[in-house]
C-alpha positions as CSV (number, residue, x, y, z in Angstrom):
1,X,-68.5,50.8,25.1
2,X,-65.2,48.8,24.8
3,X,-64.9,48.7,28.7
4,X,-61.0,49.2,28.8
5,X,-60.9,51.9,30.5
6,X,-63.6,51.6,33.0
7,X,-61.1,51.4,36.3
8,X,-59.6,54.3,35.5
9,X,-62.9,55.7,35.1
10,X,-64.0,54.4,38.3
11,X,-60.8,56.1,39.7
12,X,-61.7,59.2,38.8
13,X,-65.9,58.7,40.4
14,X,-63.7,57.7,43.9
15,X,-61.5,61.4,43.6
16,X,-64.9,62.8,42.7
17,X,-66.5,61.4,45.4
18,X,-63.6,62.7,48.1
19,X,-63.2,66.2,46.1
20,X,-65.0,69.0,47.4
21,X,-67.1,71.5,45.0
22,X,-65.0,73.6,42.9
23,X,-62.4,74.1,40.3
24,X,-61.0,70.7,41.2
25,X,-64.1,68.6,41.0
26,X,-65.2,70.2,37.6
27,X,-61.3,69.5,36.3
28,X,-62.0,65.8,37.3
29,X,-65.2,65.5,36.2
30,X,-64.2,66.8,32.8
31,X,-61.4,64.6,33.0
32,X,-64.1,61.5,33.7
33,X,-65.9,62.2,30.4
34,X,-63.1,62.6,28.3
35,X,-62.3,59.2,29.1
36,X,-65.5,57.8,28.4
37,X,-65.3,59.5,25.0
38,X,-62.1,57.6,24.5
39,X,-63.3,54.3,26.0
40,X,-65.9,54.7,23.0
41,X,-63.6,55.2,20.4
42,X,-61.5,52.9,21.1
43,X,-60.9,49.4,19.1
44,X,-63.2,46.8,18.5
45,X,-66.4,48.5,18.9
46,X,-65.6,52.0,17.7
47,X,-68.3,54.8,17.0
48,X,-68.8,55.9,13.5
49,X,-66.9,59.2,12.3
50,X,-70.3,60.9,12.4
51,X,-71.2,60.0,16.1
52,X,-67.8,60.1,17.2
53,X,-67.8,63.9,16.1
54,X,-71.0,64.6,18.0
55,X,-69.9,62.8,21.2
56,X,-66.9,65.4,20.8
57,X,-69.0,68.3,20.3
58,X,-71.3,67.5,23.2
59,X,-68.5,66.9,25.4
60,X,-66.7,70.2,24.9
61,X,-70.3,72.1,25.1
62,X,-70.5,70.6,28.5
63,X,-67.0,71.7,29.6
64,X,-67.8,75.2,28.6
65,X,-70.0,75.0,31.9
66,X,-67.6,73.9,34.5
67,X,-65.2,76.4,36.3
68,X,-61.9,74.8,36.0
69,X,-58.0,76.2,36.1
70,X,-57.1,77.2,32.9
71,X,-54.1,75.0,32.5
72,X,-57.0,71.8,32.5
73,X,-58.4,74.0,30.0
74,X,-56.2,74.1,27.4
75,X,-55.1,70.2,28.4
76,X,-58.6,69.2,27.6
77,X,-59.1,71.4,24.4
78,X,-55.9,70.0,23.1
79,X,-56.6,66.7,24.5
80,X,-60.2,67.0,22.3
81,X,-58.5,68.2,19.1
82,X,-56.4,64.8,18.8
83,X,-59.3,62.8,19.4
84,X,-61.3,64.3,17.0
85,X,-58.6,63.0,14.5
86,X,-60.5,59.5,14.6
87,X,-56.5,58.1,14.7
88,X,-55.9,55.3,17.1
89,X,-52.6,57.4,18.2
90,X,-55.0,60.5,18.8
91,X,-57.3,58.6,21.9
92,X,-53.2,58.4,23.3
93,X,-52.1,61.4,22.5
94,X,-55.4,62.7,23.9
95,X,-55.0,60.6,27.0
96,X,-51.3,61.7,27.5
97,X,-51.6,65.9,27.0
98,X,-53.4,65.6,30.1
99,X,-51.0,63.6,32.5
100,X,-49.1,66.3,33.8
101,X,-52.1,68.7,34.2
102,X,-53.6,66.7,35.8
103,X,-51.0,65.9,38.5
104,X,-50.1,69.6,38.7
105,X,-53.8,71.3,39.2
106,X,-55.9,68.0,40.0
107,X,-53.8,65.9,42.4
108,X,-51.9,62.7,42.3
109,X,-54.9,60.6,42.8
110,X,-56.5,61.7,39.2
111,X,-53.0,61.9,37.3
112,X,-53.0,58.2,38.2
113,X,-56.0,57.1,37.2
114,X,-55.3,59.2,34.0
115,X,-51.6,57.2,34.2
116,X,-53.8,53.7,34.2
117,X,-56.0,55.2,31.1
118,X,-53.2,55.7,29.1
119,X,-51.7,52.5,29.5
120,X,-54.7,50.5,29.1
121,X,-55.3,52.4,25.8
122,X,-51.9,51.2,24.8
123,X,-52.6,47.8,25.5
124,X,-56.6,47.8,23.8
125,X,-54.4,49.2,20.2
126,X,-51.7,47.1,21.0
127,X,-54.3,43.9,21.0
128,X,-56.4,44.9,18.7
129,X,-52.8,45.2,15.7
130,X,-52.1,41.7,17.3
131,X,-55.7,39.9,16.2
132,X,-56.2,41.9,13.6
């Protein structure tokens, strides 16, 4: 794990935390290990094609579990697609489908922590062009 996007990871365990059982907790959990896939795929320390592609796989099998709003839904299969690409601009563009999803259906709370992923993605790729 690259560790960039751990606080907004930790964000979204503190609007789990607060969140009462539901739609809106699954949305954010969901939300939680989407990031974590992306935290692994990021730049230096990526996962192989191979294991990247299973952590996908297992990730969207576990969604298929959770009662969320089907807006989230749709954010979070789209937001999978793009990362299955294995591009560095797919973790962003995977990050960034679900901004305003998030702040419609999950709260302000989780679109910010989402907000603070996306930017620290930016910056991870944007470092990793720079010593590379």
């Amino acid at each position: 794990m690259n560790h960039d996007l751990v606080p907004a990871q930790n964000q979204l365990i503190d609007c789990l935390q607060v969140t009462a059982r539901g739609p809106r907790q699954s949305g954010i959990f969901a939300l939680w290990l989407l990031l974590r896939t992306c935290d692994d795929a990021l730049p230096p320390m990526t996962l192989s094609g191979r294991a990247t592609k299973r952590r996908i796989d297992a990730m969207v099998k576990r969604w298929s579990s959770l009662s969320m709003q089907p807006a989230i839904k749709r954010a979070l299969a789209r937001s999978a697609a793009e990362l299955a690409l294995g591009t560095d601009s797919g973790i962003v563009a995977a990050l960034q489908n679900l901004e305003g999803p998030t702040r419609e259906y999950l709260g302000q709370d989780a679109a910010n922590a989402v907000t603070l992923a996306v930017r620290s993605a930016k910056r991870a790729l944007r470092l990793e062009r720079t010593t590379a």
